[in-house]
C-alpha positions in Angstrom: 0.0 0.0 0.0 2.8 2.0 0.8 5.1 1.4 -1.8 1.5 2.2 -4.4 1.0 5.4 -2.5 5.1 6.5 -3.5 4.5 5.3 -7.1 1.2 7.6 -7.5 3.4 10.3 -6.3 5.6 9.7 -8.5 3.4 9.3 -11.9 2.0 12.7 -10.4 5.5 14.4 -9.9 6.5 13.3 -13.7 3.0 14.6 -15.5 3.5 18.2 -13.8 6.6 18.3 -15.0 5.8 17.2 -18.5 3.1 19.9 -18.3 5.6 22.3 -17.3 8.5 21.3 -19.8 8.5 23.5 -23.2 7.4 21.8 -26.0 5.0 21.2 -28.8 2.0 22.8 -27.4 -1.9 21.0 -27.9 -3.8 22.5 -30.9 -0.5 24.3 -32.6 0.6 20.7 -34.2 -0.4 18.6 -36.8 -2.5 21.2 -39.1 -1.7 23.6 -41.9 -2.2 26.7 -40.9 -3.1 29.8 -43.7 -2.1 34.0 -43.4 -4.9 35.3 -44.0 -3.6 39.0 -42.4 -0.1 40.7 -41.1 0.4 43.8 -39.5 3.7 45.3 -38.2 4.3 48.3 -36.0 7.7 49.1 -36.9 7.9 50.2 -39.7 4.1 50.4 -39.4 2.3 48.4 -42.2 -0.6 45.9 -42.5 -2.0 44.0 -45.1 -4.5 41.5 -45.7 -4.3 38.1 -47.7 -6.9 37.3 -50.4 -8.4 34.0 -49.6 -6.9 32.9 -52.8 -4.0 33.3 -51.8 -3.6 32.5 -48.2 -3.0 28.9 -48.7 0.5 30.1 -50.9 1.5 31.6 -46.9 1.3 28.2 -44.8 3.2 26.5 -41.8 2.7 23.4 -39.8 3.9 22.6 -36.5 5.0 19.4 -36.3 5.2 17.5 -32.3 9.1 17.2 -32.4 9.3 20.6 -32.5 9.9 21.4 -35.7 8.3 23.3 -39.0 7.9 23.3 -42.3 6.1 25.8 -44.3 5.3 27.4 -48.0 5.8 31.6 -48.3 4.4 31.9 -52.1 7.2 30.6 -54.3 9.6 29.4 -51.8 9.4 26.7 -49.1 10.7 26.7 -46.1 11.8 24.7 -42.6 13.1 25.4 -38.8 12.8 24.8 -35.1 10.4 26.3 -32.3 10.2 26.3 -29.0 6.9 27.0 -26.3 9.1 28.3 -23.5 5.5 29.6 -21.4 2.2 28.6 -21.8 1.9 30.9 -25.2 5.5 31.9 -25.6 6.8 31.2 -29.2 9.8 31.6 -30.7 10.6 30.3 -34.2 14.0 29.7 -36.1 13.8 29.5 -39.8 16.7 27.9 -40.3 16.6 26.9 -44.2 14.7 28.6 -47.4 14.6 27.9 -50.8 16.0 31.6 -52.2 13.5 32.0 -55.4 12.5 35.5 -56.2 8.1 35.4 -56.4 6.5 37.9 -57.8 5.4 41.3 -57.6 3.1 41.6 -54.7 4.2 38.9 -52.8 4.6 38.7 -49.0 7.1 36.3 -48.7 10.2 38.4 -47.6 8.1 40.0 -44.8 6.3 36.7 -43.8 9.3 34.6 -43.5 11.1 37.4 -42.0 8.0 37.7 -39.6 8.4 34.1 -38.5 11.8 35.0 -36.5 10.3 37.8 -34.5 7.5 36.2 -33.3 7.4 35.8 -29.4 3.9 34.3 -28.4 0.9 32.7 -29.6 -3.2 32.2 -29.3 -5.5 30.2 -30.7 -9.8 31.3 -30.3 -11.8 29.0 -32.4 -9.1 27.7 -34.9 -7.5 31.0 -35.6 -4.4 31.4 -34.3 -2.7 34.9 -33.4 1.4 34.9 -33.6 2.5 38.0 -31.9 5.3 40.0 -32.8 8.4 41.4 -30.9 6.8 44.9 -31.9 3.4 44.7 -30.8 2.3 43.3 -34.7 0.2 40.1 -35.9 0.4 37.3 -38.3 -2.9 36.0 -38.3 -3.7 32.3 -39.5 -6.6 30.4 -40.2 -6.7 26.4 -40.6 -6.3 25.0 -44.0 -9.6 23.6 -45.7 -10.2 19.9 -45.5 -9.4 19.6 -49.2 -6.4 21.7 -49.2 -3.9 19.4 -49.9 -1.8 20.2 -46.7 0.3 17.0 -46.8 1.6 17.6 -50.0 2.8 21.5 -49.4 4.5 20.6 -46.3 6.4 17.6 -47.6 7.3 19.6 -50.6 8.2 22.4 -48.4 10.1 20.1 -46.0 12.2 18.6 -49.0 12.9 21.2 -50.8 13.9 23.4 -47.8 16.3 21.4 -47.5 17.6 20.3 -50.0 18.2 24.0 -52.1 18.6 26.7 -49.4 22.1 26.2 -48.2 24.0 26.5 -51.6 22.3 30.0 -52.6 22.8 32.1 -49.4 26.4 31.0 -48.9 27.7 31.3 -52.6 25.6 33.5 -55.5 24.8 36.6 -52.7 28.2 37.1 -51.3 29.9 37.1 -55.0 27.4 39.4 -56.8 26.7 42.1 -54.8 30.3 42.7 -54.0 31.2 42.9 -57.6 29.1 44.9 -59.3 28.3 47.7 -56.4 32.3 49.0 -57.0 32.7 48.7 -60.3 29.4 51.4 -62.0 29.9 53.8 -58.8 33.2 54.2 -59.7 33.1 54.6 -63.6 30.8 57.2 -63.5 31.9 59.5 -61.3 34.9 60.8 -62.9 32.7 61.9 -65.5 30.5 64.3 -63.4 33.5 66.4 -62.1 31.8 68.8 -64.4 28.4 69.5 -62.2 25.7 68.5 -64.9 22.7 67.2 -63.3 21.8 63.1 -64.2 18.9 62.8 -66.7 18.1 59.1 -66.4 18.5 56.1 -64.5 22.3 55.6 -65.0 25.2 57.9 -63.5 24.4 57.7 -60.2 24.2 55.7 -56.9 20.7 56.6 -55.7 19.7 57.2 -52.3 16.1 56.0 -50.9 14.2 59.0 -49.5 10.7 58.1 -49.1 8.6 54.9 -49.6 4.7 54.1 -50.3 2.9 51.0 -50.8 -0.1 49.7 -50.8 -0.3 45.9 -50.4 1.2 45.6 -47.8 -0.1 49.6 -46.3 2.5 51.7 -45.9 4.0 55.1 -46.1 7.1 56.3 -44.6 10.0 58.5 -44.7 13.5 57.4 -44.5 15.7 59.1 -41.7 18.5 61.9 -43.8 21.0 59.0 -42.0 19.8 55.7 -43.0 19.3 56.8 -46.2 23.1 55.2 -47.1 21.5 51.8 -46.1 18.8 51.9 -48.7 20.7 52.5 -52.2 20.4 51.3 -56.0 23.0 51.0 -59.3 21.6 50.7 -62.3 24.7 49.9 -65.0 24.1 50.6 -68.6 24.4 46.6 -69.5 20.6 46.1 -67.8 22.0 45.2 -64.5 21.6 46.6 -60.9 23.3 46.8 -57.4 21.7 48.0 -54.1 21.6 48.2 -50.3 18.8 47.1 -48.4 20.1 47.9 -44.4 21.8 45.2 -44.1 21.7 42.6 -47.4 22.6 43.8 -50.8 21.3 42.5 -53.8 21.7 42.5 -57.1 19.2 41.5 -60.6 18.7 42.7 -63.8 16.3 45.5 -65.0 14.5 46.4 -68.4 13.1 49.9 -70.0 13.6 51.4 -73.2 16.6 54.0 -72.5 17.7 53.6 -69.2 19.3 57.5 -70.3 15.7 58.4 -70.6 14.3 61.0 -68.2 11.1 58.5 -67.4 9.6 55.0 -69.1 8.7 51.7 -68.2 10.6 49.8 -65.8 10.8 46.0 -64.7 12.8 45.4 -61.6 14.1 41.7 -61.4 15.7 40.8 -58.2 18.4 38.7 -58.3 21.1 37.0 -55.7 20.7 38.4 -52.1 21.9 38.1 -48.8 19.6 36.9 -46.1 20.8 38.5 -42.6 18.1 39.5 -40.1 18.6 43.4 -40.1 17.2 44.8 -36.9 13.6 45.8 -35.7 12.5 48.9 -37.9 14.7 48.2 -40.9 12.6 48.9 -44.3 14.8 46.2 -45.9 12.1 43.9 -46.7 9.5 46.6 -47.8 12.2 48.0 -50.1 12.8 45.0 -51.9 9.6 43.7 -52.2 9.1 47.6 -53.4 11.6 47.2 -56.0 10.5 43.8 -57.5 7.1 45.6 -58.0 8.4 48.2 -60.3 6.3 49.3 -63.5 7.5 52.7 -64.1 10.6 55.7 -63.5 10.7 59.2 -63.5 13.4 61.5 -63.1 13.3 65.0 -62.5 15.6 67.5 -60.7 18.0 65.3 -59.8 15.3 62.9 -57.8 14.1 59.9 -59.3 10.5 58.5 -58.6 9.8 54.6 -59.1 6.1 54.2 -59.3 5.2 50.3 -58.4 2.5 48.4 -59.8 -0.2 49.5 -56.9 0.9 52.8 -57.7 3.0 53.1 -54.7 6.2 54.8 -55.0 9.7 54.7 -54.4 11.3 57.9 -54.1 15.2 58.8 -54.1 17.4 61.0 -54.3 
């Protein structure tokens, strides 16, 4: 009788522990949850997924505390931990690098998941809060999506792709092309003759608006540095988001034109995690969303698709 009283206290003793240990918590495992909205505080932006699309912005939980996930064109995998009883915190550890396009959210979702820091779920809608104060909000797949499938896609080809682009294309071709247009051209403005067109000049971002995702901003006289763009004569560009650069290619008619159409196609990029309030992933996803350019008085206007602008100077 004895010895069955110690062993109850026991099996007690080890279930409140195991309730207390961090791990996969009840009702976050084992579905495929869909964005369905995001909103950030810093910068300040918010946006809303078409139901269309929400199932292209997906993650599952799985009980061994890891994750898989889709963000649009890419897929995507990591760890998490529950240290609390809704603390969350989520490492993506490897991505597929594919640029989607224009409009996407996938920079600023995946980019999202490594800032979140708790979670709650109210009748199959779970809230992820940020270390800013913003939301990702999910909904559960539908019974027909076919969850398996994305998440086993996701999980292979997260990783199997993600670790050869961020450690070999970014490095090489940002560094490369940034130094050699700065460089040429300014030699040739020693006589003060203001640039016409896209070319001739390292541009400086001043101001940003967009719409899908919301936002409008303007960028601090000394961060401008951090936000920069290239374009060379041969249809290529270099620029500076904070802290990644990238590179691409771009196409208009005459890039020595003082406006026309203008595709922006991003290329290699690095993938660091710049601090809380950087604009880096509202400038690129900015930039891939190009349609046309203007350039007047030395300041050069990049209206997007959702006739948001970028603005430099």
């Amino acid at each position: 009788m004895r010895r069955a009283a110690f062993m109850a206290v026991i099996i007690g003793a080890t279930a409140i522990l195991a309730a207390c240990s961090p791990g996969a918590a009840p009702g976050l495992t084992d579905k495929q949850w869909n964005l369905t909205a995001i909103t950030e505080k810093v910068p300040a932006f918010q946006g809303v997924v078409p139901p269309a699309d929400q199932g292209k912005y997906a993650i599952t939980f799985k009980t061994d505390l890891t994750f898989s996930g889709i963000a649009d064109c890419n897929a995507f995998g990591g760890t998490y931990k529950t240290p609390a009883s809704n603390g969350l915190t989520m490492d993506v550890s490897v991505s597929t690098m594919a640029f989607c396009p224009e409009e996407s959210l996938d920079v600023l979702f995946v980019h999202g998941l490594g800032r979140v820091k708790t979670y709650a779920i109210v009748n199959d809608v779970l809230t992820m809060t940020l270390d800013d104060a913003g939301t990702m909000v999910f909904g559960v797949a539908p019974a027909a999506s076919p969850s398996a499938g994305a998440t086993a896609g996701a999980s292979a080809a997260a990783t199997a792709k993600p670790t050869a682009k961020p450690t070999t294309k970014p490095t090489s071709a940002p560094t490369t092309k940034p130094t050699a247009a700065p460089t040429a051209k300014p030699g040739a403005s020693a006589t003060p003759s203001p640039v016409t067109g896209l070319v001739g000049k390292a541009w400086q971002l001043t101001a940003i608006t967009e719409k899908n995702p919301a936002f409008q901003g303007v960028v601090p006289d000394a961060q401008q540095p951090n936000y920069t763009i290239t374009f060379a004569a041969d249809a290529t560009f270099s620029a500076k988001a904070d802290c990644n650069t990238l590179s691409g290619t771009y196409t208009t008619a005459d890039p020595a034109a003082a406006s026309g159409d203008l595709a922006i196609v991003p290329g290699p990029m690095t993938t660091a995690a710049c601090p809380s309030g950087s604009l880096s992933d509202l400038y690129v996803v900015g930039l891939a969303n190009a349609a046309s350019y203007a350039v007047a008085d030395s300041q050069l206007t990049i209206t997007l698709a959702d006739q948001g602008t970028l603005t430099f100077k």
